[in-house]
N, C-alpha and C positions, 0 to 999 in steps of 0.2 A: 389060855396061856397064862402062866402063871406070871404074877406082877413082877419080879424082878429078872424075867426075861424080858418079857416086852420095852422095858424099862431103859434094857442093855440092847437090845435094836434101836431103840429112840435112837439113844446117845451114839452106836457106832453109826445110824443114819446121819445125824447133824454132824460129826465130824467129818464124815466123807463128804459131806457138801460142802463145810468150809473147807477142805482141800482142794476141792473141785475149782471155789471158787477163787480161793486165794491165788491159783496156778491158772486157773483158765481151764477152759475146753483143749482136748486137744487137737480140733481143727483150728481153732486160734492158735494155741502152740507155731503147728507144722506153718499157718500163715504167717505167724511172725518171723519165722527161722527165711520162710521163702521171702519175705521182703529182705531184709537184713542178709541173705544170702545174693540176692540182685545187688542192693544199692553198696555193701558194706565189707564185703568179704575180698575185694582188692587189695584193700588195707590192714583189716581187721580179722582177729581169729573169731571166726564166730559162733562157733562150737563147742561143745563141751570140751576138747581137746585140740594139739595143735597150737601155733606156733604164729603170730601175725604177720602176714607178706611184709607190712610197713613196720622196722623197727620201733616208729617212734608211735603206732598204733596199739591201744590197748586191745588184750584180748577181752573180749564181751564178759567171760565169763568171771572175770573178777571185777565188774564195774560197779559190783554193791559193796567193793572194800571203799569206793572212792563218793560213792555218790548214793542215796537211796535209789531202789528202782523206780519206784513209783515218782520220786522227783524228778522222774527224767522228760514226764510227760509233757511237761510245759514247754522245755525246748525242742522235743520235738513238734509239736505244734507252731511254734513261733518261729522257729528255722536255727537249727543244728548244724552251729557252721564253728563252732570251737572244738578242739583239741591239737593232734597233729598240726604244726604249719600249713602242709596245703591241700587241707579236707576241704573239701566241698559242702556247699550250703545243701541242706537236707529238710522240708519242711512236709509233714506226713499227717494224713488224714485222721479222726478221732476213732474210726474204727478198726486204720492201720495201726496208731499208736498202740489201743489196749493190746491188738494180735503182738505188737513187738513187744511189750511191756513181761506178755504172760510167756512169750519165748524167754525172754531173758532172765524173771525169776526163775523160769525152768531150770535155765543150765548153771546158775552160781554155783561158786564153790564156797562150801561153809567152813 
């Protein structure tokens, strides 16, 4: 194989695993959508589309205009009881978190 093929597998290899990784598996995906689909979807639009039951509830998919994703990690763990007036306290395991973390990168809107 000549060297600047291989070269150019290297590189399309390593970026597909940083996208892989930066996004998540998508069993993590489909699990974070199904948690946040259970606890959050009353309220919340949760989806890539769609309209939130609770006016005063943000749609998911714009929560990285307001917040980093990744800095959401903390309160979910500690207990995610701010936004809405009368959301419920929310406090979710470390390998619930990453499954919601890598849903929610999935669906922003850039």
């Amino acid at each position: 194989m000549p060297r600047k093929i291989g070269h150019c597998i290297v590189i399309t290899a390593a970026v597909m695993g940083a996208i892989s990784c930066a996004f998540g598996d998508e069993s993590s995906i489909r699990r974070g959508e199904a948690l946040l689909s259970k606890n959050c979807a009353r309220c919340h639009a949760v989806g890539a589309s769609g309209a939130s039951p609770h006016p005063e509830a943000p749609a998911f998919r714009i929560l990285s205009g307001k917040y980093p994703i990744e800095g959401l990690a903390e309160a979910l763990a500690e207990g995610l009881f701010v936004g809405h007036p009368d959301m419920p306290e929310f406090v979710f395991e470390s390998a619930d978190i990453r499954a919601i973390l890598d849903y929610l990168q999935s669906i922003q809107q850039k």
